[in-house]
N, C-alpha and C positions, 0 to 999 in steps of 0.2 A: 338119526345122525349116524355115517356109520363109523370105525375106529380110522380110517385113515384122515376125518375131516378130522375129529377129532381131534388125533395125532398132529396136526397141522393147528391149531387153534394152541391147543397146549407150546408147540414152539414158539409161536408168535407169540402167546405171551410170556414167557422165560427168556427167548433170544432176542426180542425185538423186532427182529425182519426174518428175512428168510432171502438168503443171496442168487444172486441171478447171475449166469452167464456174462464175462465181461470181456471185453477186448482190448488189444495190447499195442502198445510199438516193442518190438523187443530188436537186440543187437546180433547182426548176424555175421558180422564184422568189421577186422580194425585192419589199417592199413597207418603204414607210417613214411612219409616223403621230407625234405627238406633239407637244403644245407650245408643246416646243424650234425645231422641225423649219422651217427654213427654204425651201431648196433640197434635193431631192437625184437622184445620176444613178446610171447603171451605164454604163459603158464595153461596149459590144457589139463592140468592134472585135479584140475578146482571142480568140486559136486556141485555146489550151487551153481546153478544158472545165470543168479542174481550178483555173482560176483567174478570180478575179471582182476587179473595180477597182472601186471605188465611193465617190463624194464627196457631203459634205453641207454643210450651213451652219447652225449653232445661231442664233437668232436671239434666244434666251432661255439660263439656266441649266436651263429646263426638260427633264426628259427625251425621244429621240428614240429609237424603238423601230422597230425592222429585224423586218419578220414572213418568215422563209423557208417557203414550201411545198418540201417532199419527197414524192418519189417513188420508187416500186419499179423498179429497170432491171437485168438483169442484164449483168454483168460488172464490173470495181470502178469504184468512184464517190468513195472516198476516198483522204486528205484532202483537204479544200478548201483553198488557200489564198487569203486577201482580204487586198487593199490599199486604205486606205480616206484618202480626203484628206479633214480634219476643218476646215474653217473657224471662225472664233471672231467670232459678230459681234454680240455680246452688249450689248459696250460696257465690260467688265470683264476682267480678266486671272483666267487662270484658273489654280488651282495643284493641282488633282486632277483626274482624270479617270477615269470606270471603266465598264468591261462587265459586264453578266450574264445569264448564261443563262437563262430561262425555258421551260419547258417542259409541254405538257399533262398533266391530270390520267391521261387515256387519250389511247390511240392514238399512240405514240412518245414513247421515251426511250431516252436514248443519246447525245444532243449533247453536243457539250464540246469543248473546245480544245484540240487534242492539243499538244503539248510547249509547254505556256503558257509554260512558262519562258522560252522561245525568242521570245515577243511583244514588239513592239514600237513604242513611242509618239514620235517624236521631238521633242528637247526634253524628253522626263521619261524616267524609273528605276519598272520596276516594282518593285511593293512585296513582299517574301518571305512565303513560305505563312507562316503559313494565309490570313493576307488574301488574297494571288495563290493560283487555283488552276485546277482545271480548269471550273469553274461560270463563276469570277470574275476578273477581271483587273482590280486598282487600280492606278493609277501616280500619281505623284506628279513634280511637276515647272513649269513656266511655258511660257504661251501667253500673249501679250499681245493685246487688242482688235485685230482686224483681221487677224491672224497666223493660218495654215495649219500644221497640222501631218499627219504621217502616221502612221495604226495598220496595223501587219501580222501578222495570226494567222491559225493553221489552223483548222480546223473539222472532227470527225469525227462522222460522220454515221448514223443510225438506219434500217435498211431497214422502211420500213412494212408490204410483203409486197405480193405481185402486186395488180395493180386497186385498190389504195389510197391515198392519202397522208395526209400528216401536217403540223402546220407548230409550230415552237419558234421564239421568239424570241432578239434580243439587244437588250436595253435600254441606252443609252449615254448617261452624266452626267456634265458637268464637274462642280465646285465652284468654289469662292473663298473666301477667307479668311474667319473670321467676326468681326465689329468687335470682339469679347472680343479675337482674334489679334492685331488689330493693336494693339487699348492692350496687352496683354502684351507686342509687341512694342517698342513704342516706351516702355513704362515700362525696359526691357531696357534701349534704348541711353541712355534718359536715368542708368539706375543705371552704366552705364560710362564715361558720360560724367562724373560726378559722382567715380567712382573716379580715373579721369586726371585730373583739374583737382586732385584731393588731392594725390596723388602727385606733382604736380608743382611746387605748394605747398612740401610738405615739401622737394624738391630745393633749388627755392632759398631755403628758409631754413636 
């Protein structure tokens, strides 16, 4: 036997396997349309590969829609993960906020948000499957006029195959209250307020 079979038997039993060549979808870029769509950047100053920063500015409630093109590369290419600074310059506070995947009819499928669970908006709570999920991510919570906040999720990704690509998007939409909310809401404090002043009535009588 000679030392490089050897060499080879000794790893496999210590490592386990021994890794093979693999191949990828990776991101070759982001485009951003809609709107919403104010401002938007990428941070180019990022060493890993596997990480993208990127900031926008809504300028409307309208939706902003993020187009990624993929590509074939081999060796791994996932997850991605993105951190994204959301500006709010609406003129409105905003109390929902959500992502969704879209993807073509042909030519790649497979994105999604690997451990959605794990995302994160700051300033709001995402919301529990089914609404959150690997397509979707809703969260609920407040941003006020003029206020920043940060989303951070992963992204895994679709190998198109040699000499092709593909592109999936992510569509991104605050909300705000709707005027029914807030006379619900304010019919709310006026009935608790009407309960106190009773109760306190009866005290001192």
């Amino acid at each position: 036997m000679n030392i490089r079979l050897k060499l080879l038997i000794v790893a496999l039993a210590f490592g386990g396997s021994v890794s093979t060549a693999s191949a990828a979808g990776v991101i070759t870029g982001v485009t951003a349309s809609g709107a919403g769509l104010g401002t938007f950047g990428i941070d180019l100053s990022t060493t890993d590969p596997n990480v993208l920063n990127l900031s926008k500015t809504f300028d409307s409630l309208d939706p902003i829609v993020l187009t990624f093109t993929v590509a074939h590369a081999e060796g791994p290419g996932n997850p991605y993960l993105l951190t994204e600074a959301i500006t709010n310059n609406t003129g409105q506070s905003w109390t929902d906020f959500h992502f969704s995947i879209t993807e073509p009819a042909t030519g790649g499928q497979g994105a999604v948000f690997t451990n959605f669970n794990n995302s994160t908006l700051t300033g709001f709570t995402l919301d529990s499957p089914p609404s959150s999920g690997p397509r979707n991510l809703n969260f609920t919570g407040d941003l006020a006029d003029q206020g920043t906040t940060t989303a951070t999720f992963s992204l895994n990704l679709f190998d198109p195959g040699a000499g092709n690509t593909a592109t999936f998007t992510v569509t991104q939409i605050p909300s705000v209250p709707e005027p029914e909310t807030y006379a619900m809401l304010l019919a709310g404090l006026g009935l608790m307020g009407g309960m106190v002043k009773r109760r306190s009535n009866r005290e001192n009588t």
